[in-house]
C-alpha positions as CSV (number, residue, x, y, z in Angstrom):
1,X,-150.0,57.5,39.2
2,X,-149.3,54.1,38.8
3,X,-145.4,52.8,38.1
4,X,-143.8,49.8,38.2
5,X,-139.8,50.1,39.5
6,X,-137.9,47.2,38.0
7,X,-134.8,45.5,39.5
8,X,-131.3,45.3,38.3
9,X,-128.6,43.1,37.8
10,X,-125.1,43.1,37.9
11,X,-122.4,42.3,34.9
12,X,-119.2,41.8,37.5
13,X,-118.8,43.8,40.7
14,X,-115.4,44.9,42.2
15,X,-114.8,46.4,45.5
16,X,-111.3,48.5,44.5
17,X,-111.1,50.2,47.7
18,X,-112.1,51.4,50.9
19,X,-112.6,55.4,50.7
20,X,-111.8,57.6,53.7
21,X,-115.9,58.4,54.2
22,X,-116.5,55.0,55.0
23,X,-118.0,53.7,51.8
24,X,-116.0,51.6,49.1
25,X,-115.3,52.1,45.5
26,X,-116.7,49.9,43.2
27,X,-116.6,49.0,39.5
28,X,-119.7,47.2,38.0
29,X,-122.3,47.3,35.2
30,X,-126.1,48.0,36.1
31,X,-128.3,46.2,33.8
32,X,-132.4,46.7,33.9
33,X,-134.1,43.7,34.7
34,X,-137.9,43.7,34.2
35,X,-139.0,42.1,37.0
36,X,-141.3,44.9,38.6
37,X,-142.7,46.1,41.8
38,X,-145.9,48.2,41.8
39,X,-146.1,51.7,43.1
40,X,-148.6,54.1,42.8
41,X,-148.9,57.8,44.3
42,X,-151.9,59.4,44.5
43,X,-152.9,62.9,46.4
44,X,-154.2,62.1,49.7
45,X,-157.9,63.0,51.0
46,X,-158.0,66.5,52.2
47,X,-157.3,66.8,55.9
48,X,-155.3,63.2,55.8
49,X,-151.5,63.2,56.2
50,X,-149.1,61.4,53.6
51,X,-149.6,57.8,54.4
52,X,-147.6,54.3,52.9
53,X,-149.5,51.1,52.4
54,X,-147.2,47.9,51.9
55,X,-148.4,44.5,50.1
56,X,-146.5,41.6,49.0
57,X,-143.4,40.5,50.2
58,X,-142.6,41.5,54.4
59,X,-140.2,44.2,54.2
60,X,-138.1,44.5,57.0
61,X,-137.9,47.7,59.3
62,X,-140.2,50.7,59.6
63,X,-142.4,52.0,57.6
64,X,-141.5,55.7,58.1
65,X,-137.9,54.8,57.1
66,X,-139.4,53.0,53.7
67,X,-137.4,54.7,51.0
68,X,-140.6,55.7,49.2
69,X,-141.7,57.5,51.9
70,X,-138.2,59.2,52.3
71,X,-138.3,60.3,48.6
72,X,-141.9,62.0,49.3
73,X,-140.6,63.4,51.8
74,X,-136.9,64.9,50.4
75,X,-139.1,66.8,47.7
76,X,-141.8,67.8,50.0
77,X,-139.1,69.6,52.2
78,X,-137.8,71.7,48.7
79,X,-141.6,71.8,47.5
80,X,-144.1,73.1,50.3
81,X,-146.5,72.8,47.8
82,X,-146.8,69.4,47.5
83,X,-149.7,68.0,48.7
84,X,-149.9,65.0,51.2
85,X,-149.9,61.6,49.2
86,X,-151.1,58.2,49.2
87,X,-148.3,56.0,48.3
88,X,-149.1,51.9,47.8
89,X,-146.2,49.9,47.3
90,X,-146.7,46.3,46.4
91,X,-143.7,44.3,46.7
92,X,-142.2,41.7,44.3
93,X,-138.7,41.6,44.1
94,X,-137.0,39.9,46.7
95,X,-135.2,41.9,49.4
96,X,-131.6,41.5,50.3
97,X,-131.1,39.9,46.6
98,X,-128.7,42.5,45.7
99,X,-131.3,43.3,43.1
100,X,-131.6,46.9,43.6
101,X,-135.7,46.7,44.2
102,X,-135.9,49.2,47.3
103,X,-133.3,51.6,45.3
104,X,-135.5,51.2,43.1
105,X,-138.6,52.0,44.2
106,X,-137.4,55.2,45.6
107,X,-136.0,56.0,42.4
108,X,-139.4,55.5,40.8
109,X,-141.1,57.3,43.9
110,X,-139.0,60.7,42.6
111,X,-139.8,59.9,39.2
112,X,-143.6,60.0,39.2
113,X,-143.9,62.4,42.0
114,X,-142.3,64.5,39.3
115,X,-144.7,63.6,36.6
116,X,-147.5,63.9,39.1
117,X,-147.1,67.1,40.8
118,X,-145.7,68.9,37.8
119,X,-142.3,69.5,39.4
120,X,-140.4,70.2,35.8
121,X,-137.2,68.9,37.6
122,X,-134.2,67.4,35.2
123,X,-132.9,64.1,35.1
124,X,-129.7,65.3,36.6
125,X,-131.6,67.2,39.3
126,X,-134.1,63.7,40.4
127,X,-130.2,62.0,40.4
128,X,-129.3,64.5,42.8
129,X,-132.3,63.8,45.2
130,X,-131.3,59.8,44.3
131,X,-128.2,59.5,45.1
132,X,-129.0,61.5,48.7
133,X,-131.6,58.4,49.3
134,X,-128.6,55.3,48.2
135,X,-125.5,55.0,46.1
136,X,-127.4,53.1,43.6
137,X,-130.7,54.8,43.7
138,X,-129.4,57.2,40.9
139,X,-129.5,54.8,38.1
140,X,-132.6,53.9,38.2
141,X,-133.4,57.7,37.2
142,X,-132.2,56.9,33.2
143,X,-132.8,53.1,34.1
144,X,-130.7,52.0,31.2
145,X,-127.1,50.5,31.1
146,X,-123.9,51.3,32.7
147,X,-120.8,51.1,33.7
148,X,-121.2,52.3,37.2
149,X,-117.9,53.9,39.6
150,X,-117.0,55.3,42.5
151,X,-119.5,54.7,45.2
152,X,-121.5,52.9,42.2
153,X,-123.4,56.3,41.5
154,X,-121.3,57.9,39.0
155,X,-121.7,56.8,35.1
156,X,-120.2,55.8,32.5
157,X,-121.9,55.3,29.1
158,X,-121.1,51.8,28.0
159,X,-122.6,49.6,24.6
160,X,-123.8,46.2,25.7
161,X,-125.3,43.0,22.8
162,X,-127.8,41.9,25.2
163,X,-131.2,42.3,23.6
164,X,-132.7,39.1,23.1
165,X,-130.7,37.2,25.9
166,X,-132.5,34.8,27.9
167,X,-132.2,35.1,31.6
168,X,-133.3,33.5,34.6
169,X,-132.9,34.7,38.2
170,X,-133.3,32.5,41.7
171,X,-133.9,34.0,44.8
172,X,-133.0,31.1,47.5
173,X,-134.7,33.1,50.1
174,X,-131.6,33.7,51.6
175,X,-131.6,37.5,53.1
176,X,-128.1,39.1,52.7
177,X,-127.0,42.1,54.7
178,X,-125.0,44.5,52.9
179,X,-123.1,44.7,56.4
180,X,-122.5,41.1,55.7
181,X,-121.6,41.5,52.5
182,X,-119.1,44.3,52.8
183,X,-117.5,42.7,55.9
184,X,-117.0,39.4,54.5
185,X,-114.8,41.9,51.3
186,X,-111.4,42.4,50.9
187,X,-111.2,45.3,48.6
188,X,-108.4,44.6,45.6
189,X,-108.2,45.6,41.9
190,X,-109.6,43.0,39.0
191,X,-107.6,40.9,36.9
192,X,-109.3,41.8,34.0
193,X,-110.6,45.3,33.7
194,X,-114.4,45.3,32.9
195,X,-114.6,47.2,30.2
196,X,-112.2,45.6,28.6
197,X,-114.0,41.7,29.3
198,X,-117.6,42.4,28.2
199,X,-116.6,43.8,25.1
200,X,-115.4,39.9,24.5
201,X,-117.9,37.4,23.4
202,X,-120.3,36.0,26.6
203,X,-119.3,32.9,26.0
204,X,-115.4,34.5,27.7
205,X,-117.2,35.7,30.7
206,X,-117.0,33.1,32.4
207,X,-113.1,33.2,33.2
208,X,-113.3,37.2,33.0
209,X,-115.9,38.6,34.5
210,X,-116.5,38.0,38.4
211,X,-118.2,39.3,41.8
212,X,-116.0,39.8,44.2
213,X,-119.1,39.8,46.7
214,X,-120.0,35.8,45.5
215,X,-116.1,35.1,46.1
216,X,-116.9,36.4,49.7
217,X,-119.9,35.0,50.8
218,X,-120.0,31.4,48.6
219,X,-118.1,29.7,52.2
220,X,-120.7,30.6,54.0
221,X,-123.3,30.3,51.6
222,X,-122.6,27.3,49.2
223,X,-125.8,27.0,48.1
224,X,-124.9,29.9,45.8
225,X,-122.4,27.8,43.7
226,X,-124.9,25.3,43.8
227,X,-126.8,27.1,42.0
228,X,-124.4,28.9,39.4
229,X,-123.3,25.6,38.4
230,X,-127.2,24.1,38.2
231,X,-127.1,27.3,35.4
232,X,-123.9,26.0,33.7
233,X,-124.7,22.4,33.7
234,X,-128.4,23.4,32.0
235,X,-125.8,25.2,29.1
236,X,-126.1,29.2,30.6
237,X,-123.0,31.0,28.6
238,X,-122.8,33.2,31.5
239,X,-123.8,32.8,35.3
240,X,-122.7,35.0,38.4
241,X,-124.5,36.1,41.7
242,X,-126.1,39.9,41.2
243,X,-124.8,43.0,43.7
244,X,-124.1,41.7,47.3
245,X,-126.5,38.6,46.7
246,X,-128.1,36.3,47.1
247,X,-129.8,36.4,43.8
248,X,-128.2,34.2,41.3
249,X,-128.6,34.3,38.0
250,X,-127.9,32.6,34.3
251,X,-127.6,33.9,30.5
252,X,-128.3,31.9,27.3
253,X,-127.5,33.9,24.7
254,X,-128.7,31.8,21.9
255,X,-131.0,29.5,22.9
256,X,-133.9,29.3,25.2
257,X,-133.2,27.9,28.9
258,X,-134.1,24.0,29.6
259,X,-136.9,23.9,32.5
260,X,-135.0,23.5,35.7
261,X,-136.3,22.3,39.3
262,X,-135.9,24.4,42.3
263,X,-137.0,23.8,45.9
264,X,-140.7,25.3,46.7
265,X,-139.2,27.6,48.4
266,X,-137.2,29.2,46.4
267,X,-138.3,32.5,44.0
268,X,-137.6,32.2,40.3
269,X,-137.7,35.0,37.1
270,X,-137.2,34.1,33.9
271,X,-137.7,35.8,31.0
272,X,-135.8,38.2,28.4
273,X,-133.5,40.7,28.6
């Protein structure tokens, strides 16, 4: 079975508090972005053993602590019968973009194993095997928008205008740690309640809607305000670094976005939303 797990975005992102198991609470609204990896499973050969192949972009780490394999393997330990698999993963999205692609791939990983093997498990029962694998592996399950709490796995329905918004995303192949990220964070309430902003025309965003995680790490990193204001100097309505970074991107919501120059090195998606 062939898939293709799609990244995220974030509309604002605010660390509210530390909690007493070591993670923070967060406020934030996932958004699907199509811009796809490629996963497939298939059942393995009889007498192999469940094996991962990797393409594409380097990830970093071992490949027995990939998070595909680790969602094989969480439903293989509740269902013996699962064969050994095959599992190709071709990576696109950039890693430590704060994109959500590995969460998502292992979301995607449940979700045709599922289909595949005839499982019959729920939504709500493959977002209980997600969130085990990451906080935001969960909302890749229902992979449609939300306002996203606590640990940034709990959901809130919320109604969003964005069809038909241009976007563009730049990767300035800057890898951010998330222990970077969440050391560099003071944890504080917003000045404008989310909700409440994005229900106000785009074009308000940009004094109401924030990340606390770009306010954190721009010092260190300008190159991400060079970039945001590259997006609001080619007329975006609405630009802001996604999750923990370093992916930046801009919003035109009623026009198409100029052609802009970035280094060579540097990945770029544009397309709509």
């Amino acid at each position: 079975m062939l898939v293709f797990p799609n990244a995220k975005l974030n509309l604002g992102l605010y660390v509210t508090q530390r909690r007493p198991d070591g993670f923070h609470t967060l406020e934030s609204v996932f958004l699907p972005l199509p811009w796809t990896d490629a996963l497939e499973i298939l059942p393995a050969p009889a007498g192999q053993a469940t094996s991962l192949t990797l393409t594409g972009r380097p990830i970093p780490g071992e490949p027995a602590t990939n998070l595909c394999l680790r969602a094989y393997e969480l439903l293989q330990a509740d269902f013996p019968q699962l064969p050994p698999a095959q599992i190709y993963l071709h990576k696109i999205v950039p890693i430590g973009a704060g994109l959500g692609g590995g969460s998502a791939d292992a979301a995607f990983a449940l979700k045709a194993t599922n289909e595949l093997f005839g499982l019959n498990l729920s939504v709500e029962a493959l977002e209980s095997y997600a969130r085990y694998l990451g906080s935001d592996c969960a909302f890749f399950i229902r992979n449609q928008p939300v306002l996203a709490v606590e640990r940034g796995d709990v959901f809130e329905e919320i109604s969003l205008r964005l069809a038909g918004t241009s976007c563009v995303v730049v990767y300035p192949n800057l890898h951010i740690s998330t222990g970077e990220a969440y050391a560099r964070i003071t944890p504080q309430l917003p000045e404008h309640p989310l909700r409440e902003a994005l229900v106000q025309p785009m074009s308000m965003w940009r004094n109401t809607v924030s990340n606390d995680f770009e306010t954190a790490l721009t010092p260190a990193h300008p190159v991400l305000a060079e970039i945001k204001q590259q997006f609001y100097a080619a007329g975006a309505t609405y630009a802001s670094m996604s999750g923990s970074g370093s992916a930046v991107y801009g919003l035109w919501e009623n026009e198409q976005p100029p052609t802009l120059a970035w280094p060579a090195e540097y990945t770029v998606w544009q397309g709509v939303l």
